[in-house]
SERO-4910 file (N, C-alpha, C, O; in steps of 0.05 Angstrom, whole numbers):
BEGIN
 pado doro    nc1    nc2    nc3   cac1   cac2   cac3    cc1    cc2    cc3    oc1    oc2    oc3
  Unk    A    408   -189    358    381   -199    359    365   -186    381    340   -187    379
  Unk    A    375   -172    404    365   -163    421    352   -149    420    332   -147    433
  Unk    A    364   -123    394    357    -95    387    335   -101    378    316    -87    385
  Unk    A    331   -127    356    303   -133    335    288   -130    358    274   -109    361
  Unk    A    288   -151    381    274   -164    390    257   -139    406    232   -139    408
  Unk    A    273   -120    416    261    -90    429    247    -84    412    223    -81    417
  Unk    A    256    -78    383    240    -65    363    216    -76    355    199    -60    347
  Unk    A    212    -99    355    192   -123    351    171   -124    371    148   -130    366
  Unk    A    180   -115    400    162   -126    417    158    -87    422    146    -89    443
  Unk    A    160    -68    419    152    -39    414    138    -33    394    122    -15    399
  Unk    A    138    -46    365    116    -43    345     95    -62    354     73    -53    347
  Unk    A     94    -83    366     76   -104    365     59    -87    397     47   -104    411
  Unk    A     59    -73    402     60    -53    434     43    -36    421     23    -29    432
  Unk    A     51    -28    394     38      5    386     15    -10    370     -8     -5    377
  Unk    A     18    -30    347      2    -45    344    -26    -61    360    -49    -67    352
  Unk    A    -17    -63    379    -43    -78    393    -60    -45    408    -84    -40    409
  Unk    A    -39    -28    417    -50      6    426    -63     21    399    -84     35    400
  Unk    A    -49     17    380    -62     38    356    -79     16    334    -95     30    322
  Unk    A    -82    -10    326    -94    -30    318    -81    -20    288    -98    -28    272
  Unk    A    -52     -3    269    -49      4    254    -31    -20    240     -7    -20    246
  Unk    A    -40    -41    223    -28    -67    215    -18    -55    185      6    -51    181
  Unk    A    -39    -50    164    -34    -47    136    -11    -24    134    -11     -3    147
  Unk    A     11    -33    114     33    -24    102     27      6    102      5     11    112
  Unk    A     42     28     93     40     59     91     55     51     63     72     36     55
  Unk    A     38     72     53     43     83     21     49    112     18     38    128     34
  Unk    A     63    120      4     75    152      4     61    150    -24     40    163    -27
  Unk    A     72    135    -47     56    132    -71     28    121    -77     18    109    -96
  Unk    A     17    130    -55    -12    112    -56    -26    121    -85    -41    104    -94
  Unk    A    -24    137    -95    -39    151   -126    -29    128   -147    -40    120   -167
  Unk    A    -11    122   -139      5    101   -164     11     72   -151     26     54   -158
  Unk    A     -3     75   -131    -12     35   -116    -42     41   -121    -54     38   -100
  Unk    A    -54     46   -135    -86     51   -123    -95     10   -128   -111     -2   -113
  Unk    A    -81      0   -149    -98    -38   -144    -88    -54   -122    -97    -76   -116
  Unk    A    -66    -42   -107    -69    -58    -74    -80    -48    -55    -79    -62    -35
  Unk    A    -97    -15    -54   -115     -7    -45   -143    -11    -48   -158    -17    -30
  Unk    A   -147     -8    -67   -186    -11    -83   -181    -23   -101   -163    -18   -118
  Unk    A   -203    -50   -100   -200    -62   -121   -220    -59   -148   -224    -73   -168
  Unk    A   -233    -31   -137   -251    -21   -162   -236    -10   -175   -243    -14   -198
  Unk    A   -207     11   -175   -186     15   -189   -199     10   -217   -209    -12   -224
  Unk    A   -199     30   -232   -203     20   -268   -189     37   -273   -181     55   -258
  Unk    A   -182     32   -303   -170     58   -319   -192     59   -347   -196     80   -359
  Unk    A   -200     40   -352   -231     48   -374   -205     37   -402   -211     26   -423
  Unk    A   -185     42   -397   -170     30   -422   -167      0   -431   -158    -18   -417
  Unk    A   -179     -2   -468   -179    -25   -474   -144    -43   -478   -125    -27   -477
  Unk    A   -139    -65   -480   -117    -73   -495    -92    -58   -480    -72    -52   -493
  Unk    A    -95    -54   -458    -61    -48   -439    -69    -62   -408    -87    -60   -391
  Unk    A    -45    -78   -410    -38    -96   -387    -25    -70   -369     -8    -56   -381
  Unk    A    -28    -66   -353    -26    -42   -332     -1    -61   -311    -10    -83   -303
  Unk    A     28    -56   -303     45    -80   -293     63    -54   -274     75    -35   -284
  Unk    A     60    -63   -241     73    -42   -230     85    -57   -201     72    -75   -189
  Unk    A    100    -52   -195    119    -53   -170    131    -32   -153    141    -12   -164
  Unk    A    130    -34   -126    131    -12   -106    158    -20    -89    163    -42    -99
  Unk    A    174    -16    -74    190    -27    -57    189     -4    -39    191     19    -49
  Unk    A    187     -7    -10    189     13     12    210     -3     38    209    -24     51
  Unk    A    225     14     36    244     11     69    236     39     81    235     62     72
  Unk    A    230     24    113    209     41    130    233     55    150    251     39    158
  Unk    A    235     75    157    260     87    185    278     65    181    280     45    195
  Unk    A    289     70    163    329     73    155    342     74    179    338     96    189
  Unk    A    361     56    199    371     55    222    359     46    245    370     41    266
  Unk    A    337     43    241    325     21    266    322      5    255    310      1    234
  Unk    A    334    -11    272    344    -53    264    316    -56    271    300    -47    287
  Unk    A    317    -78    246    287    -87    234    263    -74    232    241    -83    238
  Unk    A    271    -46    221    248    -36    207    228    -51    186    232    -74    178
  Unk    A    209    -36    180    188    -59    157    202    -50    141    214    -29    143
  Unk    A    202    -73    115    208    -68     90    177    -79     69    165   -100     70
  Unk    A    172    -61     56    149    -74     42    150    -77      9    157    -56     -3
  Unk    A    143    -97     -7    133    -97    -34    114   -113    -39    108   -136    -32
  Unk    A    101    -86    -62     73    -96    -73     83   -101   -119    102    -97   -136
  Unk    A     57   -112   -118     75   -116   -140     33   -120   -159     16   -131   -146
  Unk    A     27   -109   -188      2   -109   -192      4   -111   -219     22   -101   -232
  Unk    A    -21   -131   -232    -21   -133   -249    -52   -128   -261    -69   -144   -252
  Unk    A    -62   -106   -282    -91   -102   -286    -93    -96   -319    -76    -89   -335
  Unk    A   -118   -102   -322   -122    -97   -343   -148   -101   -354   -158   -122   -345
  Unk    A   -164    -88   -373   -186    -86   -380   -193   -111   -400   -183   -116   -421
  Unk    A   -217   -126   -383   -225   -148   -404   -238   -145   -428   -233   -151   -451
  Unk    A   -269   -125   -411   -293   -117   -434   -285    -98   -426   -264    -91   -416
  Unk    A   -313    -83   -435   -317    -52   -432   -326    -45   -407   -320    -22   -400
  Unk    A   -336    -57   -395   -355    -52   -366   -331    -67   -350   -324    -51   -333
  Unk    A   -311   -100   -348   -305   -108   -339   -274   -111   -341   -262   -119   -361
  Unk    A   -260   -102   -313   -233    -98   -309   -218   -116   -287   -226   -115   -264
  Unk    A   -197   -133   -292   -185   -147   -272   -167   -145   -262   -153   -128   -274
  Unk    A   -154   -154   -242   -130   -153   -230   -121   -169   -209   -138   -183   -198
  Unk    A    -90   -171   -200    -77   -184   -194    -58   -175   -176    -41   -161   -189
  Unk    A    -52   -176   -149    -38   -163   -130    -32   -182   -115    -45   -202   -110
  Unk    A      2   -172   -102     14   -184    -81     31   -165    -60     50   -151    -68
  Unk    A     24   -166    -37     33   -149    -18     51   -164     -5     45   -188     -3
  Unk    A     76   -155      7    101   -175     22    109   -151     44    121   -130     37
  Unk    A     99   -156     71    112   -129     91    134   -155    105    133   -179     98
  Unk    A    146   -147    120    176   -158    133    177   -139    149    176   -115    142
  Unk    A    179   -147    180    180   -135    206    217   -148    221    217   -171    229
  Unk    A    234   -137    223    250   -144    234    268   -178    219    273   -201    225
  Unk    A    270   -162    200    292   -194    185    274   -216    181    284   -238    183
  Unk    A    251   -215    178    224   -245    181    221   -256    211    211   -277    218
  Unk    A    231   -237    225    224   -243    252    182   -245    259    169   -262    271
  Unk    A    174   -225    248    147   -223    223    143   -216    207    146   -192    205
  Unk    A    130   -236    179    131   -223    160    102   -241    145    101   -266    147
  Unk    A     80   -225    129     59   -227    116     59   -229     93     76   -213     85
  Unk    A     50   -240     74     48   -243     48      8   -239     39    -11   -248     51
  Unk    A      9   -228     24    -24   -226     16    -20   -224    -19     -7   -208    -32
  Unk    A    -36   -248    -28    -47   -246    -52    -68   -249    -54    -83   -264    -42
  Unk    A    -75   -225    -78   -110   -221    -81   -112   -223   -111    -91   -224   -123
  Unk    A   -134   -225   -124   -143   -230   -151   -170   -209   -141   -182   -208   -120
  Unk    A   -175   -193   -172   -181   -168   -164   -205   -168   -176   -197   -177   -197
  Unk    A   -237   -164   -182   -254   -160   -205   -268   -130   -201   -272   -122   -178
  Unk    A   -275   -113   -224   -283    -94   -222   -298    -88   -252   -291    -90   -276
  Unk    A   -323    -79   -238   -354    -75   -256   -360    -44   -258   -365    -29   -239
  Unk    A   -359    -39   -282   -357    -13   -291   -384     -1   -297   -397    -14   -314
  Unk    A   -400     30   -282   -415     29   -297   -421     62   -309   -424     81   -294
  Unk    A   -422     61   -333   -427     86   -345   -451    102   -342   -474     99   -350
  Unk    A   -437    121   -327   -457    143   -315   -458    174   -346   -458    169   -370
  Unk    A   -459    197   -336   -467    217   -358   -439    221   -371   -418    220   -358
  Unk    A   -439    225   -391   -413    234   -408   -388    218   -398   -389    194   -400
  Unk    A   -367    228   -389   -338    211   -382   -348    214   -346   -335    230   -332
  Unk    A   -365    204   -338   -371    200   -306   -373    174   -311   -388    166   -329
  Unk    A   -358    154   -293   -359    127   -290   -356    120   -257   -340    130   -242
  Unk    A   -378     98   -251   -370     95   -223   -366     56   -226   -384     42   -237
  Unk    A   -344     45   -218   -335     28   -212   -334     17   -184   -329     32   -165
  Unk    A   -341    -16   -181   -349    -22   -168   -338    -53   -170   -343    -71   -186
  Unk    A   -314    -50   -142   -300    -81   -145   -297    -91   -115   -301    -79    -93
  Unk    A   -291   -117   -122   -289   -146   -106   -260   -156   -101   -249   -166   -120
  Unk    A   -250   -155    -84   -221   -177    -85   -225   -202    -69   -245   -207    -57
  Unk    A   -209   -215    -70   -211   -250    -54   -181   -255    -53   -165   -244    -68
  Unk    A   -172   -275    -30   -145   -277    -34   -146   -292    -11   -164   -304      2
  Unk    A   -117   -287    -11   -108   -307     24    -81   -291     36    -62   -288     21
  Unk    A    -80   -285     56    -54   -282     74    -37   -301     84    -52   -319     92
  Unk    A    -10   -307     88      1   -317     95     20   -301    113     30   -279    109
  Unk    A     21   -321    139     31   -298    165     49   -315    172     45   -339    169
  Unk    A     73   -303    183     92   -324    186    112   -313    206    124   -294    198
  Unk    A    118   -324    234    136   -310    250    168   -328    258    167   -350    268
  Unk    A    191   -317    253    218   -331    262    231   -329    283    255   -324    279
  Unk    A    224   -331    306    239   -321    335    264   -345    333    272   -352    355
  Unk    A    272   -352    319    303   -368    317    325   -357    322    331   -343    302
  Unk    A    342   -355    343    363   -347    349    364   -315    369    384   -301    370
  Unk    A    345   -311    379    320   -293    388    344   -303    425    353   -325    433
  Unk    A    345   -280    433    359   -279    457    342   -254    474    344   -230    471
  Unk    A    328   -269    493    309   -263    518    327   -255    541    350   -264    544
  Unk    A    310   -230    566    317   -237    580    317   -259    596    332   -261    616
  Unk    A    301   -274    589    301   -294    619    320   -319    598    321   -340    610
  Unk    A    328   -318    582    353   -345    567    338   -342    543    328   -322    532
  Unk    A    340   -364    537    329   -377    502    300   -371    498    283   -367    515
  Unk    A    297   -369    476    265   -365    465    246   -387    477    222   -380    479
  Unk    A    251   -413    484    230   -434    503    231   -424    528    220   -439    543
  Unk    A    238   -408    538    236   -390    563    206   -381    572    194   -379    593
  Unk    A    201   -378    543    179   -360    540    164   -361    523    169   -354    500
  Unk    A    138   -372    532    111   -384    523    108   -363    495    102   -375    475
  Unk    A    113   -339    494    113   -312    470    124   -319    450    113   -314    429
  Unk    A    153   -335    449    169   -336    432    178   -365    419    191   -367    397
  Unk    A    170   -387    434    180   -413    433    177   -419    423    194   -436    418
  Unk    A    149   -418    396    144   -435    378    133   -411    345    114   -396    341
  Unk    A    154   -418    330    149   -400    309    117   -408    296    103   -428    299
  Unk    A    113   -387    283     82   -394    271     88   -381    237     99   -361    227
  Unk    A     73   -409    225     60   -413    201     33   -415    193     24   -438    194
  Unk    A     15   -396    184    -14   -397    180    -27   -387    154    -13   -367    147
  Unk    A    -46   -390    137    -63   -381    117    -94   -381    123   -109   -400    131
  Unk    A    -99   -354    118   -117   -344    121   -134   -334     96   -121   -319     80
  Unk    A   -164   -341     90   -172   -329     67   -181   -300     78   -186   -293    101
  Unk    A   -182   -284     52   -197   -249     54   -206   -240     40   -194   -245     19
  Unk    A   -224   -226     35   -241   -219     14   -241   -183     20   -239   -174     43
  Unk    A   -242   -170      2   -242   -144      6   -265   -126    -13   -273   -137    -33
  Unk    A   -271   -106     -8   -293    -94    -34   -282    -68    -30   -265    -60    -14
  Unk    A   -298    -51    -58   -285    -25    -56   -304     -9    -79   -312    -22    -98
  Unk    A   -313     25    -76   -321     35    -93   -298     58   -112   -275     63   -104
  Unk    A   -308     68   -134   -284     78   -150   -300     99   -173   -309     88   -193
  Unk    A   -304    129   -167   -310    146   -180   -295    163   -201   -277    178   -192
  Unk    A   -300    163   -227   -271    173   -236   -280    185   -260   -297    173   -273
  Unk    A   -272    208   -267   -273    220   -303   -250    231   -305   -235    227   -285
  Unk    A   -241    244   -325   -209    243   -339   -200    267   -324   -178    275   -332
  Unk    A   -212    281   -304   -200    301   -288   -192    296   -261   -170    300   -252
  Unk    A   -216    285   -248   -221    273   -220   -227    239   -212   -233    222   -229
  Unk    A   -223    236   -188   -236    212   -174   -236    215   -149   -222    231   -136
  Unk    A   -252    198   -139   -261    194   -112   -262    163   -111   -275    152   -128
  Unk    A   -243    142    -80   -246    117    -84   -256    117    -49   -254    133    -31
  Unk    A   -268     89    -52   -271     82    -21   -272     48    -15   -290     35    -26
  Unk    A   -252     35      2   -251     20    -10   -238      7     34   -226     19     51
  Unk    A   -249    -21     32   -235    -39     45   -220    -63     35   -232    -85     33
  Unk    A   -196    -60     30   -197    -90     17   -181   -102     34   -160   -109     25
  Unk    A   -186   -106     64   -186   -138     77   -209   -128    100   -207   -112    118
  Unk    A   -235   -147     88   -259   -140    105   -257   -166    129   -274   -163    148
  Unk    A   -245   -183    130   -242   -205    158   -229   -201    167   -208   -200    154
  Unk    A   -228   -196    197   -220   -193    221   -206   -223    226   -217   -245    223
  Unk    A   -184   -219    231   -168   -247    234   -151   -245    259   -136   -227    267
  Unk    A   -157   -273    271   -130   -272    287   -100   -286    285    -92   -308    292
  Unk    A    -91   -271    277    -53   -285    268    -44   -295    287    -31   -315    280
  Unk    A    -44   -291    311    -32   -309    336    -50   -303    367    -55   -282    379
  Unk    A    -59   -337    372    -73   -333    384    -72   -338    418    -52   -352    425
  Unk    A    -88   -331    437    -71   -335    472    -67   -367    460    -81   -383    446
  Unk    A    -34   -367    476    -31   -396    479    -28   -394    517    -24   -371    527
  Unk    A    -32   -417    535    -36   -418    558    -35   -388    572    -19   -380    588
  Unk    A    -50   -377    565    -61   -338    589    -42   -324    571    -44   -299    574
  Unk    A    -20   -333    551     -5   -312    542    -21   -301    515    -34   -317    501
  Unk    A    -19   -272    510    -28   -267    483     -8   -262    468      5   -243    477
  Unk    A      3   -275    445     27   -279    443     35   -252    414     57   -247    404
  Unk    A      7   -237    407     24   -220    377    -15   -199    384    -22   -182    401
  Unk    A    -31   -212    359    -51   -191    358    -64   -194    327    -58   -210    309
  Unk    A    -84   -174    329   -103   -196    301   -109   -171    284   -112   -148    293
  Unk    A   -111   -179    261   -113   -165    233   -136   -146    231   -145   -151    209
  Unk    A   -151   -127    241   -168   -105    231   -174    -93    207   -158    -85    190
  Unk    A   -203    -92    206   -209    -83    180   -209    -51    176   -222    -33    186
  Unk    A   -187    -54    157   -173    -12    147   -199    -14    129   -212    -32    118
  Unk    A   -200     20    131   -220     31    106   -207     59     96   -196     73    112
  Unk    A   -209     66     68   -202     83     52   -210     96     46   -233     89     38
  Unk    A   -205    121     45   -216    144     28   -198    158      9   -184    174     21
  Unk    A   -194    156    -17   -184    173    -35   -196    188    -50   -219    183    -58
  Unk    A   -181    211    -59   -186    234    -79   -158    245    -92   -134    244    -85
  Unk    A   -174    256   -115   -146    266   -134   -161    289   -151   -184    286   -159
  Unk    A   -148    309   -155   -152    319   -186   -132    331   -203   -108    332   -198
  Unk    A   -140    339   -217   -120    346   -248   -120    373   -261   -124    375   -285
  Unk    A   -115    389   -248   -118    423   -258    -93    424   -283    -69    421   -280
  Unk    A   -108    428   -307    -92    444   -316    -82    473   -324    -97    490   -334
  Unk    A    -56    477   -318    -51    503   -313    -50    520   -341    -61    540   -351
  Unk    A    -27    497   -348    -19    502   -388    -18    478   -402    -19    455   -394
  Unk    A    -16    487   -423     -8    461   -446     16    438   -430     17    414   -430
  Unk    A     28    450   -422     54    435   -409     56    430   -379     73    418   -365
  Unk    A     38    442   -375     36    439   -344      6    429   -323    -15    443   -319
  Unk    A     10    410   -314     -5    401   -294     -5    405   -263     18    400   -254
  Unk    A    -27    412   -240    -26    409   -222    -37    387   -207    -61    392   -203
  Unk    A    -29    364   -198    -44    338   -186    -43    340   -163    -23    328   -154
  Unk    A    -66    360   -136    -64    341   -114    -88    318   -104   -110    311   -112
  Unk    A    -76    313    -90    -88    279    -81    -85    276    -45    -69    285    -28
  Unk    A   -108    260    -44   -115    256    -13   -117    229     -6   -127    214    -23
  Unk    A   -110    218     14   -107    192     22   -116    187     55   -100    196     70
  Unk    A   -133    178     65   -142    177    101   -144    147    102   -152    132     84
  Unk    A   -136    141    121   -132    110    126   -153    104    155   -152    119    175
  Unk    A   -167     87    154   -173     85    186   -185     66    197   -203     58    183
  Unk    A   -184     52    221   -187     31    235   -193     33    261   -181     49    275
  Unk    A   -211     16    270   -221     18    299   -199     14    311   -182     -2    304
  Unk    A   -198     37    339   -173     41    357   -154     47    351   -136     38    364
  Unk    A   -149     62    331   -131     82    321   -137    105    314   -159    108    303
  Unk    A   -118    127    319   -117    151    302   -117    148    262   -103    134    248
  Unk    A   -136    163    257   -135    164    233   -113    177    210   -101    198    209
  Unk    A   -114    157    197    -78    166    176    -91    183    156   -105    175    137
  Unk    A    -85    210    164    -85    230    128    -56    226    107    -33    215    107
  Unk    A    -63    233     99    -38    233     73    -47    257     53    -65    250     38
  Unk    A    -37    289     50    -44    303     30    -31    313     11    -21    335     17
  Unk    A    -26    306     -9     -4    309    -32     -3    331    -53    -25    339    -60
  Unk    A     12    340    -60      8    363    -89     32    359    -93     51    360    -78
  Unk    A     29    351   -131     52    346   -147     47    359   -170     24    366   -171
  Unk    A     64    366   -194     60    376   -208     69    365   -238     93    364   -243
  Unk    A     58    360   -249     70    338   -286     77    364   -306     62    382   -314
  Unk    A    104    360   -311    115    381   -335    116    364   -362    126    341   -363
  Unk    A    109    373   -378    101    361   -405    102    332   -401    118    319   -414
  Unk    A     88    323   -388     76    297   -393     96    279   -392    101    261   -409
  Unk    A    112    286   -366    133    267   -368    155    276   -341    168    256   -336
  Unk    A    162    297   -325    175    298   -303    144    304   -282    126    320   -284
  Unk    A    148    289   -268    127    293   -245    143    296   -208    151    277   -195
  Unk    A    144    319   -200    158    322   -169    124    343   -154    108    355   -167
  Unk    A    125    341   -130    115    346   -105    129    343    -80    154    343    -76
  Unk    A    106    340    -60    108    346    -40     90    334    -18     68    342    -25
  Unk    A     88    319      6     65    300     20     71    307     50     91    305     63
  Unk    A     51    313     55     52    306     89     35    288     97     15    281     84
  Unk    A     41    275    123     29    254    126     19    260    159     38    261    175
  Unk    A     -5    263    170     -9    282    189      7    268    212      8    243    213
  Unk    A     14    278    224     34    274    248     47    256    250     54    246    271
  Unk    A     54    247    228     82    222    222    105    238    197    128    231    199
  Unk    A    100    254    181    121    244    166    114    276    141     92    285    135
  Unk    A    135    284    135    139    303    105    144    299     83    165    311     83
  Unk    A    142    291     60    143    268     45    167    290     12    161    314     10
  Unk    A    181    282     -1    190    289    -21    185    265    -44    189    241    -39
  Unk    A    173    275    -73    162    260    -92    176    265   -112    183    288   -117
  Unk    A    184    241   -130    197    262   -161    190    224   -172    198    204   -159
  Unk    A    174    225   -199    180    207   -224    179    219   -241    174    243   -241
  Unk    A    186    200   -268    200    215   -294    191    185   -311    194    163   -302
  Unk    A    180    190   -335    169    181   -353    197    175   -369    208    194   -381
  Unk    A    208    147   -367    229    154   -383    222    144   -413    230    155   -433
  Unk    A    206    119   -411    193    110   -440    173    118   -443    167    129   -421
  Unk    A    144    123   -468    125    121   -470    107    113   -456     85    123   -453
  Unk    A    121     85   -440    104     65   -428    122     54   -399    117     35   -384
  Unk    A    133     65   -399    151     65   -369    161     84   -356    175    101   -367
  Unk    A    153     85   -328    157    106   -308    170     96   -286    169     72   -282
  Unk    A    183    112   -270    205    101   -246    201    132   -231    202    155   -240
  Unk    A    199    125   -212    191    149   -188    201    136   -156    199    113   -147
  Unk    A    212    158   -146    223    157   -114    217    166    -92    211    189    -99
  Unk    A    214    164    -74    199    186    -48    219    186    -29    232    166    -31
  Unk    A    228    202    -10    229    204     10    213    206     38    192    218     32
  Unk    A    213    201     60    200    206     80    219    221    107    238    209    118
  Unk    A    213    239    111    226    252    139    210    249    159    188    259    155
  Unk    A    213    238    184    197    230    197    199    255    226    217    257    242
  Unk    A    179    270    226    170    291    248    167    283    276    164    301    293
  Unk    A    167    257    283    152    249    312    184    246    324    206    254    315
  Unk    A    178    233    347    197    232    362    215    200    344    239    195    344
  Unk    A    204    192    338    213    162    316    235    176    300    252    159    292
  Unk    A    240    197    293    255    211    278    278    212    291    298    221    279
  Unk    A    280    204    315    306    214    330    325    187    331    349    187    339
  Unk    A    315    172    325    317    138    314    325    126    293    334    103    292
  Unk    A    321    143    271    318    129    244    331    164    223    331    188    229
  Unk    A    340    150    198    345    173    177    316    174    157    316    191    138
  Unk    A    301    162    161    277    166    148    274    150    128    289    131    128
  Unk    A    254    151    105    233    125     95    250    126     71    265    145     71
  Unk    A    252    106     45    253    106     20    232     96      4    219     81     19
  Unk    A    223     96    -16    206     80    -30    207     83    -68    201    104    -79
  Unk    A    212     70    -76    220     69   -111    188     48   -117    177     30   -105
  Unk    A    183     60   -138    160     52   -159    180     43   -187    203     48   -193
  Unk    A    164     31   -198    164     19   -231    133     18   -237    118      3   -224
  Unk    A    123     36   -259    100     21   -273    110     20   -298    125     38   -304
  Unk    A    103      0   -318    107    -13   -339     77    -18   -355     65    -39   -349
  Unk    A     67     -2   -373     43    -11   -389     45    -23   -420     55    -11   -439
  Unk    A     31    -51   -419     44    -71   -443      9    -70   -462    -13    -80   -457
  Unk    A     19    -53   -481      4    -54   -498     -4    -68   -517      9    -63   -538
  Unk    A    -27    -90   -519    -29   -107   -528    -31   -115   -552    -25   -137   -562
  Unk    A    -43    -93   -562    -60    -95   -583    -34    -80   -608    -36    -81   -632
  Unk    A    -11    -70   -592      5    -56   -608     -6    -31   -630      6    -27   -651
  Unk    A    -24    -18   -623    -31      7   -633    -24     34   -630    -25     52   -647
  Unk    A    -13     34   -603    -10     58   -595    -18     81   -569    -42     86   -566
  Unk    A     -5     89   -558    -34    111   -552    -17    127   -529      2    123   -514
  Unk    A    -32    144   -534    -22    174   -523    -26    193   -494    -20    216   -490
  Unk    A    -39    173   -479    -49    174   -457    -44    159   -435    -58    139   -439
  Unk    A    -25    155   -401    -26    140   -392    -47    132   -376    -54    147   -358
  Unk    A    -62    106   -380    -80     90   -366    -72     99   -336    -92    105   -323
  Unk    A    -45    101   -319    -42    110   -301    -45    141   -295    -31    149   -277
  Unk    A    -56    155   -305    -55    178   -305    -59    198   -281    -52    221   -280
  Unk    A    -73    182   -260    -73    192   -229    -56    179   -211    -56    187   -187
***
């Protein structure tokens, strides 16, 4: 418990120095509805159903572990919904967050296949800390005003986001947790953790095709928040007949990223990442994992030949 407890009270250190709270995505192209909740795919009659799982630096006791998990799908023609749940875990639930959001997004048709989308999320966090069995220097966790009393809290959030897209390209921008929250607050002169900041997004993607069988997809991801360095993410992957997809990600001064999914059904995809981590954190840890599932349930049972996920 000691090791967590170093590791715990060193992220919660870099955290309150860099203000960097929201989860890291290596697959952010294929999380885009726990990012922006303007996210559309313009497709009628497919329930869009996906899950992410990330373990963060492999060998440092109580690394984050994170899963998101999304559910979207097109109501009308203009109007698209969705459904998201984020779960990060800091050190065994020593901290750990839960966020569910319900997603709306208003479509509006611009010239030819140019559509700009424009969504809303609402939700609530749940923040939750376990210092149980938690061994201090100075004795037991009541030692110390920091640790003595675990915390249970819910918090509402609301998020917005814009979403530019035709069947080649997009451009998203998007905050989706716009309230500033505080998760634990001074108890007697101690400040005992640190408070939730509002991240903002910038994505891009496009779709070169090379040949009939071959695609080039790169994609851009910048993360950023008051009192931090800003997170790039720049990707290039490549789709062979519409169905093996591998690349390549760097992540600016954190991390080198290795990509490979594979279409194994029509309507189901499973993809993996690696992360090698470049900083000195690397000397710590064997580096990141993260596995995807998307699953698209076609409703209407017709058919179709195109994935709604296609970026």
């Amino acid at each position: 418990m000691k090791k967590i407890l170093l590791f715990i009270t060193c992220l919660c250190f870099l955290n309150k120095v860099h203000a960097q709270q929201d989860p890291q995505y290596t697959h952010y192209m294929y999380n885009m509805n726990v990012i922006n909740p303007a996210y559309a795919t313009a497709t009628p009659s497919i329930l869009n159903l996906g899950g992410l799982y990330r373990t963060q630096w492999v060998g440092a006791v109580g690394g984050p572990k994170t899963f998101t998990f999304f559910a979207h799908k097109t109501k009308r023609e203009k109007i698209e919904l969705g459904l998201s749940l984020i779960s990060d875990d800091i050190g065994y639930g020593a901290k750990k967050e839960n966020n569910i959001f319900a997603d709306f997004a208003y479509i509006l048709q611009l010239n030819n296949d140019h559509r700009l989308s424009l969504g809303i999320k609402a939700g609530v966090t749940i923040f939750e800390t376990n210092f149980n069995g938690f061994e201090l220097e100075s004795g037991a966790t009541s030692t110390d005003p920091a640790f003595n009393q675990n915390i249970n809290s819910t918090f509402p959030n609301i998020g917005a986001g814009a979403f530019y897209f035709t069947d080649t390209y997009y451009v998203g921008f998007s905050a989706p947790n716009l309230l500033s929250t505080k998760h634990l607050e001074e108890l007697n002169g101690v400040s005992r953790f640190g408070s939730e900041n509002v991240h903002m997004f910038l994505t891009a993607g496009y779709v070169f095709q090379i040949s009939e069988n071959l695609k080039l997809k790169p994609s851009f991801m910048a993360k950023a928040v008051s009192g931090a360095p800003m997170v790039a993410d720049f990707s290039a992957n490549a789709l062979l007949y519409d169905r093996l997809e591998f690349g390549v990600s760097y992540r600016l001064d954190d991390a080198v990223s290795g990509l490979v999914n594979f279409k194994v059904l029509p309507n189901l995809r499973i993809g993996y990442a690696y992360d090698y981590t470049v900083t000195n954190l690397g000397e710590f840890n064997s580096g990141t994992h993260e596995v995807f599932m998307l699953f698209d349930l076609n409703l209407m049972k017709k058919g179709y030949d195109k994935s709604p996920r296609f970026f």
